[in-house]
C-alpha positions as CSV (number, residue, x, y, z in Angstrom):
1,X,0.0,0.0,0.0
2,X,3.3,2.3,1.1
3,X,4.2,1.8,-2.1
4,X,1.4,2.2,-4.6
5,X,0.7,5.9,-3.0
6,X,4.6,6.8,-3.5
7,X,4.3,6.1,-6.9
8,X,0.6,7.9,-7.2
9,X,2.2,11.0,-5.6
10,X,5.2,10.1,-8.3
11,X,2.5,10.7,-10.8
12,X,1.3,13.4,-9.6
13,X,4.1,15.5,-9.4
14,X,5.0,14.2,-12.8
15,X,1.7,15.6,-14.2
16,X,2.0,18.7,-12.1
17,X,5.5,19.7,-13.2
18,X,4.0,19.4,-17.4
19,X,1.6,22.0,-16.9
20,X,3.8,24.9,-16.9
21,X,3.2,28.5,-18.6
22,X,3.2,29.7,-22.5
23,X,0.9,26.3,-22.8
24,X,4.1,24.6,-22.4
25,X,4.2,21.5,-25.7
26,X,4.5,18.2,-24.7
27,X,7.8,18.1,-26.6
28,X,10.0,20.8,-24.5
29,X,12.6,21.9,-26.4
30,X,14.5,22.9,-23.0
31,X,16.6,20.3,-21.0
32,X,14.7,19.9,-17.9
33,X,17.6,17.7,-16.6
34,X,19.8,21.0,-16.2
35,X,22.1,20.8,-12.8
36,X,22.2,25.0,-12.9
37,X,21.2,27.0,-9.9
38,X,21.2,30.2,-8.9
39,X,20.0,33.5,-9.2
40,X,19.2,35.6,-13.0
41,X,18.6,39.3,-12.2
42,X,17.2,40.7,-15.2
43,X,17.1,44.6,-15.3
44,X,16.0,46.9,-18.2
45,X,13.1,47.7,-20.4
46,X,9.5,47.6,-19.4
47,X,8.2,46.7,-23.1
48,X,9.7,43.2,-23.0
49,X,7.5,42.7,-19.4
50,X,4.6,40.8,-20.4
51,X,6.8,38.4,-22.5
52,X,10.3,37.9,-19.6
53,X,7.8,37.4,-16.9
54,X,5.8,34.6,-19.1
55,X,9.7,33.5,-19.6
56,X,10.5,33.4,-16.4
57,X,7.7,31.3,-15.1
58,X,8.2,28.8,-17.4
59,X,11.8,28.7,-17.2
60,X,11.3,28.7,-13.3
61,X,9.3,25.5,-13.8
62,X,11.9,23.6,-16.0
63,X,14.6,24.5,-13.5
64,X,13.3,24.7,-10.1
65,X,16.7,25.9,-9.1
66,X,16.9,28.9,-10.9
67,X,15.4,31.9,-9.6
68,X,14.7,35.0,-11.9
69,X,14.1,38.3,-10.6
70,X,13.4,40.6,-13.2
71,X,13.2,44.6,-12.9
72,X,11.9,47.6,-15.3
73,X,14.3,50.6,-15.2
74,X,14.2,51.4,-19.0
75,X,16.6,50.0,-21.3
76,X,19.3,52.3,-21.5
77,X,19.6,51.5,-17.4
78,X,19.5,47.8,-18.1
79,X,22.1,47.8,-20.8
80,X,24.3,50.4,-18.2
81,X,23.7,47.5,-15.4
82,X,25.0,45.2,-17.5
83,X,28.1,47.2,-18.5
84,X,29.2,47.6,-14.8
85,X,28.2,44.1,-13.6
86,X,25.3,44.8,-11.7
87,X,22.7,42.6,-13.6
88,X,23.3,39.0,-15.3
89,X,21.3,39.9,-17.9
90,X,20.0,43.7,-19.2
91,X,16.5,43.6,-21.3
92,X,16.6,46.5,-24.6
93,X,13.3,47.2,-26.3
94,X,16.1,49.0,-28.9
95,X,18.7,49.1,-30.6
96,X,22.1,49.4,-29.0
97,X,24.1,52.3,-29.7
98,X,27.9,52.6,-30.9
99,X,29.0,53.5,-27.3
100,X,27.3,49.9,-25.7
101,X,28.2,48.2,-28.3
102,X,32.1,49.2,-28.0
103,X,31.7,47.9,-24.5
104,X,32.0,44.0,-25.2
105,X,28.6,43.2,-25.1
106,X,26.7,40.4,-26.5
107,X,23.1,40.7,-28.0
108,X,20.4,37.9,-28.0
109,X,17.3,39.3,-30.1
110,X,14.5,37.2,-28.7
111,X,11.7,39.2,-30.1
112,X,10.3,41.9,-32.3
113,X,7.5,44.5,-31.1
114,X,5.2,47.5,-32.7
115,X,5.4,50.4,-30.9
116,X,1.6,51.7,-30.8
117,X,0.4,55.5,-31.2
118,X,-2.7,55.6,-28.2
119,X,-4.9,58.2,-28.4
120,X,-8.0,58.4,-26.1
121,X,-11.3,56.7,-27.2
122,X,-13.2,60.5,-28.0
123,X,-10.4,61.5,-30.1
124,X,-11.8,61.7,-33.9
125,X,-8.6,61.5,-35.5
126,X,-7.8,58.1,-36.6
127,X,-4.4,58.2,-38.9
128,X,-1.5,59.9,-38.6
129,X,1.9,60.3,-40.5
130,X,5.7,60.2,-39.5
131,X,6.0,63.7,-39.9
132,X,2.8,64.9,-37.8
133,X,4.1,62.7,-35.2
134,X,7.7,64.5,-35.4
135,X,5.7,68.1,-35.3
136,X,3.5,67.2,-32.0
137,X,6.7,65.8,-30.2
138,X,9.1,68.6,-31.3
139,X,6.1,71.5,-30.3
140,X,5.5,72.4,-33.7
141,X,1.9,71.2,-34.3
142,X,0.0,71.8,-31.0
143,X,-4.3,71.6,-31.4
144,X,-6.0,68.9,-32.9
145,X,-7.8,70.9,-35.5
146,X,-4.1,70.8,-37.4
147,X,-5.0,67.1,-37.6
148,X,-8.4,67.3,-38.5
149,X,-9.5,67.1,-35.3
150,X,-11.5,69.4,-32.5
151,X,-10.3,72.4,-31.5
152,X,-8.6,71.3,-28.4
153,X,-4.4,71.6,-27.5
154,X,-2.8,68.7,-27.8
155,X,-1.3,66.6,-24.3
156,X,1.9,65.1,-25.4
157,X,3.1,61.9,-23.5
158,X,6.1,60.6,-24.1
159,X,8.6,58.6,-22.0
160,X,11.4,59.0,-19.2
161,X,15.0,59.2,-21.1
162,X,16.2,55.7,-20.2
163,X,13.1,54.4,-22.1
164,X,13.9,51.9,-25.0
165,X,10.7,52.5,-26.0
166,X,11.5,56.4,-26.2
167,X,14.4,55.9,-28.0
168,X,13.2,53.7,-31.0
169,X,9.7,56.4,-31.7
170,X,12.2,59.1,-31.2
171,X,14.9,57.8,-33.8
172,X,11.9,56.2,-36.1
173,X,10.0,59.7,-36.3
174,X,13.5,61.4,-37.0
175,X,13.1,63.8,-33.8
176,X,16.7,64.1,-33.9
177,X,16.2,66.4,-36.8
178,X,14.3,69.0,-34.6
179,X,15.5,71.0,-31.6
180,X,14.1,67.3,-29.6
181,X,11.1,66.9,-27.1
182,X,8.9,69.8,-26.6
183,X,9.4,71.2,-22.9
184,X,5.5,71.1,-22.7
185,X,6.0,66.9,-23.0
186,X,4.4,64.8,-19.6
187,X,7.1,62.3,-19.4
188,X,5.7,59.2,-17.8
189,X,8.2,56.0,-16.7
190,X,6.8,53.0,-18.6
191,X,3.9,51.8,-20.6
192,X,2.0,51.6,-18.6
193,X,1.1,54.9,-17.0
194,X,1.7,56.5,-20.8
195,X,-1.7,54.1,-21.2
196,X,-3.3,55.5,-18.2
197,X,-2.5,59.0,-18.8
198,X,-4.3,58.5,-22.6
199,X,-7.1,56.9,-21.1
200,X,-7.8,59.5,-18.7
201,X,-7.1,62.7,-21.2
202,X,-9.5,63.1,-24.2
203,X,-6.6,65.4,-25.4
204,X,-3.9,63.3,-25.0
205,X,-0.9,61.2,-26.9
206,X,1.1,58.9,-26.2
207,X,3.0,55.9,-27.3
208,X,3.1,52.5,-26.2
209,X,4.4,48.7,-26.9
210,X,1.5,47.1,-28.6
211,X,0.9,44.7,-25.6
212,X,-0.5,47.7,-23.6
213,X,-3.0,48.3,-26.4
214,X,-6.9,47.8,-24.9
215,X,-10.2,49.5,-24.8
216,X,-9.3,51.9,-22.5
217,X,-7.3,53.9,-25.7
218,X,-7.2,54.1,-29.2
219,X,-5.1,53.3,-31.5
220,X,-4.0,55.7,-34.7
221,X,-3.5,54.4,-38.1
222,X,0.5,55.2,-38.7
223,X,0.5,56.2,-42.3
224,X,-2.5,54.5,-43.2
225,X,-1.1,51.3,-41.9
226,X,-2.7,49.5,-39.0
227,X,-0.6,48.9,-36.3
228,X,-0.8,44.8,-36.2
229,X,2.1,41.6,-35.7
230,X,0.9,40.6,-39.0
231,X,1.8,44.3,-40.5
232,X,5.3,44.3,-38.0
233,X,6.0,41.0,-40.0
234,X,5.2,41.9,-43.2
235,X,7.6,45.3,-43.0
236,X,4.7,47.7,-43.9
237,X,4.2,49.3,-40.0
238,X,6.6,52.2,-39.5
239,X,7.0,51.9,-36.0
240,X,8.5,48.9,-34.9
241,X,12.3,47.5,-33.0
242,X,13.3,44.7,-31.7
243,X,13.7,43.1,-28.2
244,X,16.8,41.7,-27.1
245,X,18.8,40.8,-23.9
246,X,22.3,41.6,-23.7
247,X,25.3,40.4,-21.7
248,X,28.9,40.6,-21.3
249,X,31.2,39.3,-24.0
250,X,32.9,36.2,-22.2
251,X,31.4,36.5,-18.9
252,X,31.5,32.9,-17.4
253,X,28.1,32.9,-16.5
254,X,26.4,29.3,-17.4
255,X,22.8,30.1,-15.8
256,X,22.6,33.2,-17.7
257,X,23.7,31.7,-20.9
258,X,21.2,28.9,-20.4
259,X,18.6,31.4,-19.8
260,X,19.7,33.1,-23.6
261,X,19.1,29.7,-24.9
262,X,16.1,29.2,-24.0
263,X,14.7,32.6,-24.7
264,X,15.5,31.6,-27.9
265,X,13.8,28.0,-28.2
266,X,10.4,26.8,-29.0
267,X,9.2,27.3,-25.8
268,X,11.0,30.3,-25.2
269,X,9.3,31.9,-28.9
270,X,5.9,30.4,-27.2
271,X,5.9,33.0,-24.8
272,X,6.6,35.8,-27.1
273,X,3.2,34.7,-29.1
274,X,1.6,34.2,-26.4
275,X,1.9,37.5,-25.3
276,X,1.6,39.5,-28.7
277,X,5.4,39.1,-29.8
278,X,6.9,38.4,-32.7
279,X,8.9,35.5,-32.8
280,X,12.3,35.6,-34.2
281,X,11.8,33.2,-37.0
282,X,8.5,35.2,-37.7
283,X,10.4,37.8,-38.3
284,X,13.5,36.4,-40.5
285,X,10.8,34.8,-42.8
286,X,9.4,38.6,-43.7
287,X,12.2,40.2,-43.7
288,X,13.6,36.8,-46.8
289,X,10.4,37.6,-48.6
């Protein structure tokens, strides 16, 4: 009898273990038998959220002695924590830069996003264009009526400076070009509350990771192109970067490098659909079209 109920609770924690997040397949692609433990801090964007914390529980399953403990400080912060050691791994929902990359660091892109212009749901307007977003940001277009739009001055939200987000809008809408961000901008620190400020403002503007899309805002045509994965994959959307992790060249850091991996694998890409991602190989199929 001692027997048959050890290998019932055998079963059970058998069964238990299977049922992880992403809708974990019944082929894993990750070695469950992995010997690593330890501790991945994570540190960097806030766009890549949804998808590392959908990572991390699943990951957390298939090694229960790896911890993850992941923290949004914007990606330029994440990428700097990486640089000086104080991460394992930073998150960037951009680009890097000349500078980062000239200090031995070694990208993983795990995903690709849209970023999202959110307006709130009485706004009339429903397109806009590169160059009208470049205006509103820089303080050259400021009412609504210049838009098509009501009569009303125009709320700019944007995002803190060590936003990836930020960067990637800023660089794709060419505000470099311009004297930079109107002085009149709300800065907000992550999706987020750039969502809630829309939401609450009929006036407002912002721009957001497509993840944080709901009712609660609307989203603008960007040159008569839906904001969509499909149109992300397909190279038409204007507004779109990728999501990588980055860590340092050579660093002897085997739970980390594990973690890359499976970022990377089926079940890693599972969690980037799962939460409105595009999947690498999504993306390397558009782009061979």
């Amino acid at each position: 009898m001692r027997i048959k109920k050890l290998l019932a609770t055998a079963a059970l924690a058998a069964m238990t273990f299977s049922l992880v997040a992403c809708g974990g397949s019944n082929d894993k692609s990750a070695d469950t038998s992995s010997s690593d433990k330890g501790t991945i801090t994570i540190t960097g964007s806030t766009s890549v959220e949804p998808i590392v914390n959908a990572m991390k529980t699943e990951y957390e399953a298939l090694h229960p002695d790896v911890k993850i403990q992941y923290t949004g400080n914007g990606s330029s912060a994440g990428i700097q924590d990486t640089i000086k050691g104080v991460n394992n791994i930073g998150a960037s929902s951009r680009e890097l830069t000349d500078e980062e990359k000239a200090e031995n660091l070694k990208e993983t892109v795990f995903a690709y996003d849209g970023i999202a212009v959110a307006v709130n749901p009485a706004n009339d307007v429903k397109n806009i264009t590169l160059e009208q977003l470049q205006k509103i940001y820089s303080g050259e277009i400021t009412n609504w009526k210049e838009l098509g739009g009501k009569d009303a001055e125009i709320y700019v939200v944007s995002r803190e400076e060590s936003s990836g987000t930020r960067s990637a809008f800023e660089e794709l809408i060419k505000l470099e070009e311009t004297d930079g961000l109107t002085s009149s901008a709300a800065v907000s620190e992550g999706n987020g509350p750039v969502q809630l400020a829309v939401a609450k403002n009929e006036n407002a503007i912002g721009y957001v990771s497509f993840a944080y899309i709901d009712d609660t805002v609307k989203q603008l045509t960007v040159e008569g192109v839906e904001g969509t994965v499909e149109n992300v994959k397909n190279s038409t959307y204007p507004l779109s970067r990728p999501f990588l992790f980055v860590v340092k060249d050579g660093a002897d850091n085997k739970t980390a490098d594990e973690f890359l991996k499976f970022a990377v694998s089926e079940d890693g890409q599972k969690c980037v659909t799962d939460n409105n991602g595009i999947t690498v190989a999504e993306e390397e199929a558009a782009q061979s079209k």
